[in-house]
ROKOL-155420 format. One record per residue (C-alpha): y, z, x. Coordinates in steps of 0.2 Angstrom, whole numbers, padded with zeros to 4 digits, always signed. Each point is the difference from the previous one (the first is absolute). Layout:
N
YZX ...
This chain:
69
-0015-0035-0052 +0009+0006-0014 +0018-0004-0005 +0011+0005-0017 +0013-0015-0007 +0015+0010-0010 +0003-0015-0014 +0018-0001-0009 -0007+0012-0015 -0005+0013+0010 -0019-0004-0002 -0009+0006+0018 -0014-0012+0004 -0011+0005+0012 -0010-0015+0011 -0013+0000+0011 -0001-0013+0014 -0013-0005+0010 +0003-0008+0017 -0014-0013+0004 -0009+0003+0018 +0000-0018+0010 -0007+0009+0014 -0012+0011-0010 -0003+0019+0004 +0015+0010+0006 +0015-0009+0002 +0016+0011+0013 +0013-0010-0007 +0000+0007-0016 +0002+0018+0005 +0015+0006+0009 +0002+0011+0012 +0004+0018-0009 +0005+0019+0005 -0016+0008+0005 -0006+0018+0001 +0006+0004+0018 +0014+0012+0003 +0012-0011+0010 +0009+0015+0005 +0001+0018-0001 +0008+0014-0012 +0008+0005+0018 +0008-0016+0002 +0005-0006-0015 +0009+0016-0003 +0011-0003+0015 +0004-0017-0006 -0011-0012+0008 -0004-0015-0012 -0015-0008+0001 -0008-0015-0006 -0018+0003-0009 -0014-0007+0008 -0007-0014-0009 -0019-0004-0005 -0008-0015-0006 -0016-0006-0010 -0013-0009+0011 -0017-0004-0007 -0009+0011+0014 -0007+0016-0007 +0011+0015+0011 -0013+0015-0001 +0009+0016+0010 -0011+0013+0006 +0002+0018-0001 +0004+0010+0012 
């Protein structure tokens, strides 16, 4: 994980973190749910004025291979 700290003289440090793994491996916790690459709705629908919320995805450790069609 990377962070910048803005000091009083205008100075831009950049830090990197680390986070140690107690459990080792893949960890959820430290991965938030974020907006994935599914349309949640369509052009159609939007463009009349319904809102809708995107679908979220999270990280697992299991490898998700998709198959072609």
């Amino acid at each position: 994980m990377r962070a910048v700290r803005i000091t009083n003289t205008g100075k831009a440090d950049v830090l990197a973190m680390r986070i140690p793994s107690k459990v080792g491996g893949f960890n959820e916790e430290y991965y938030p749910a974020f907006p994935g690459n599914e349309a949640s709705s369509t052009a159609e629908a939007w463009c009349n004025g319904n809102d809708v919320d995107a679908k979220l995805m999270k990280l697992t450790a299991q490898k998700v291979v998709k198959q072609k069609k």
